[in-house]
C-alpha positions, 0 to 999 in steps of 0.5 A: 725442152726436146730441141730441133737440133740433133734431133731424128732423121725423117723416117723411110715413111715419107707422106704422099699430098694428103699427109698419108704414108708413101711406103707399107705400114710392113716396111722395117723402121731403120736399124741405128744403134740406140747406144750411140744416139745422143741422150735427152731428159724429158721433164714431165709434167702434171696433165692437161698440160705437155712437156716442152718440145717441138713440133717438128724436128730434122737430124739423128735419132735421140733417146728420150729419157723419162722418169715415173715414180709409182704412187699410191695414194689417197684421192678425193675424187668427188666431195666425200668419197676417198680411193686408194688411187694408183698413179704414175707421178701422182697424177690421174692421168699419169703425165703425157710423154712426147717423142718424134717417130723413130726416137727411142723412149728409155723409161725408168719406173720407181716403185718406192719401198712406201707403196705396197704392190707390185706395178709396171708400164704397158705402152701401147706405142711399144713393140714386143714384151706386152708393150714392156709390161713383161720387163717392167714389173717391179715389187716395192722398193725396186726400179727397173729401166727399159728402152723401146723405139716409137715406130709408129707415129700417133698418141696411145695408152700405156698404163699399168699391167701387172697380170690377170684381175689387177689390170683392171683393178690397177687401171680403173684405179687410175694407173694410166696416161698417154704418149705422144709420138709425133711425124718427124715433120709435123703434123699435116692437114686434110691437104698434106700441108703442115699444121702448127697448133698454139697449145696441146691439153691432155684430157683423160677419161676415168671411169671409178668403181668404189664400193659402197657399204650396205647403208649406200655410203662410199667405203674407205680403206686402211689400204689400196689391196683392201678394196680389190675384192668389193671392186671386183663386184662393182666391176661385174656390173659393168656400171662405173660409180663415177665417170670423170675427166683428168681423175677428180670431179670438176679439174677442169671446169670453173677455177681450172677450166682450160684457156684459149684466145680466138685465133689458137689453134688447139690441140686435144688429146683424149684417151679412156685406157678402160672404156668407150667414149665419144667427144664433143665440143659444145660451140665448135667442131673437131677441125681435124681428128685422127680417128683411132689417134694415128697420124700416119693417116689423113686427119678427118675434118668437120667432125661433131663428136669423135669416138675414143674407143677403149684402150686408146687415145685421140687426137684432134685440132680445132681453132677458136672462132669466137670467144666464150666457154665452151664445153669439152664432154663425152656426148653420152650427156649422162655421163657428162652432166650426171657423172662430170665427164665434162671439161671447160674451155674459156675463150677469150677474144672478139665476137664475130657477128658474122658467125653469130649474130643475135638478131633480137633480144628475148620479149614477148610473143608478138604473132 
């Protein structure tokens, strides 16, 4: 768990009334030495679900230690259709890292000598070095550690990128997640004033593109490079096959829809490493939402539906007023209903009239 103690200073970027950084986004972060900061080991776990640690710290800088293991494996991602799914810890999304702004993320990527091609990481968070991708690849049967400082706060991609077509064919076969960076102090409101949310889900769109054989069936192969060249020609298309959350058909509607209680305040995090999208959630609104996904800048508030572009993440808080379940989709319904880009919440909790009120039951037309 990332404790409060021993945990990074504030950053020279301090934050005016609205929550909106005093200084340029120009101004050098500061220079320590990461090789005298105090090391912590971040145990990751499977999306939608967070890491342990806080939400606002004080103290030095740490070095955050993270671990991924390179995957590569059978997926069943709709009833009867089977990929070769590259992942990162074996899930689709790869899990969420969270770090506070200034740390250090010292990441250890395992291509294990079973998988057959070569992987790396790119961090959209990462400065220089194609976002570390450029010292990070490594065939199988190899590993390689690299470190960078988180200096800007908000949530963003990292995914696979090993060059040229494989990265799209690594990231549209599910080689991607996000990180976390948090403000040293929390997140702010539209006000400046500090927000604590009760639970944070990580939800990742995936959009699939699977082949399918002259008789229309979806075709398997003996292994993952074997499918790169019918891929290639769905890809030309630009039309995904499938279009899913958290990378299988309904992981998180039904038995594995999210849970909340009236009250909570809740934390979403949204990211397509690959395409556009736009969120809504049926029943409720983005209470806040930091467009683009930074938190160095004043939360938007009230939103209906917020945008993910491509190759990014989003982060927003909404707080539950009434119980039920409610839906969390991309609003192009499409894709939501047809494909199963869609996401459940199940509330549970006391009715407020106030907000809603059914004034009579259905019957006949009486005018």
């Amino acid at each position: 768990m990332l404790s409060a103690c021993n945990q990074p200073k504030s950053s020279n970027q301090g934050q005016n009334s609205n929550g909106t950084s005093k200084t340029t986004v120009f101004a050098p972060s500061d220079k320590e030495n990461p090789d005298n900061l105090k090391h912590i080991t971040e145990d990751l776990v499977a999306p939608p679900f967070l890491p342990n640690y806080e939400q606002a710290v004080s103290g030095d800088p740490v070095v955050v230690e993270v671990k991924l293991t390179v995957e590569e494996k059978k997926l069943e991602i709709a009833p009867g259709v089977k990929i070769w799914a590259l992942t990162f810890n074996g899930s689709v999304p790869g899990p969420m890292i969270v770090v506070h702004q200034n740390d250090y993320v010292q990441l250890t990527l395992v291509n294990p000598s079973t998988n057959s091609l070569m992987h790396n990481i790119d961090f959209h968070a990462a400065t220089g070095a194609m976002g570390g991708g450029d010292l990070s690849l490594v065939n199988p049967g190899e590993q390689v550690t690299i470190r960078f400082k988180a200096t800007k706060s908000g949530v963003f991609v990292y995914h696979c990128a090993p060059g040229g077509t494989m990265v799209p064919l690594h990231v549209t076969s599910g080689m991607n997640g996000a990180i976390m960076v948090l403000p040293r102090e929390g997140l702010k409101d539209e006000n400046g004033n500090s927000v604590h949310y009760d639970k944070a889900f990580y939800i990742a769109e995936q959009d699939y593109y699977v082949p399918k054989d002259d008789k229309g069936k979806y075709k398997e192969y003996a292994k993952p490079s074997d499918a790169f060249d019918d891929m290639s020609k769905v890809f030309k298309t630009l039309t995904p096959t499938h279009i899913i959350f958290n990378g299988v058909t309904g992981s998180l509607t039904g038995k594995n829809a999210l849970k909340a209680n009236v009250g909570d305040k809740v934390l979403f995090i949204t990211s397509q490493a690959n395409r556009d999208t736009r969120i809504h959630l049926i029943g409720g609104h983005a209470d806040l939402v930091w467009l683009g996904g930074s938190f160095n800048d004043k939360p938007a508030t009230n939103y209906e539906s917020w945008p993910v572009v491509g190759g990014s993440a989003v982060a927003m808080i909404y707080q539950f007023r009434q119980p039920g379940t409610y839906a969390y989709l991309n609003h192009n319904l499409i894709e939501a209903f047809f494909f199963g880009a869609v996401a459940q919440v199940k509330v549970e909790g006391k009715w407020d009239d106030n907000l809603m009120k059914q004034i009579s039951k259905q019957g006949k037309i009486t005018n």
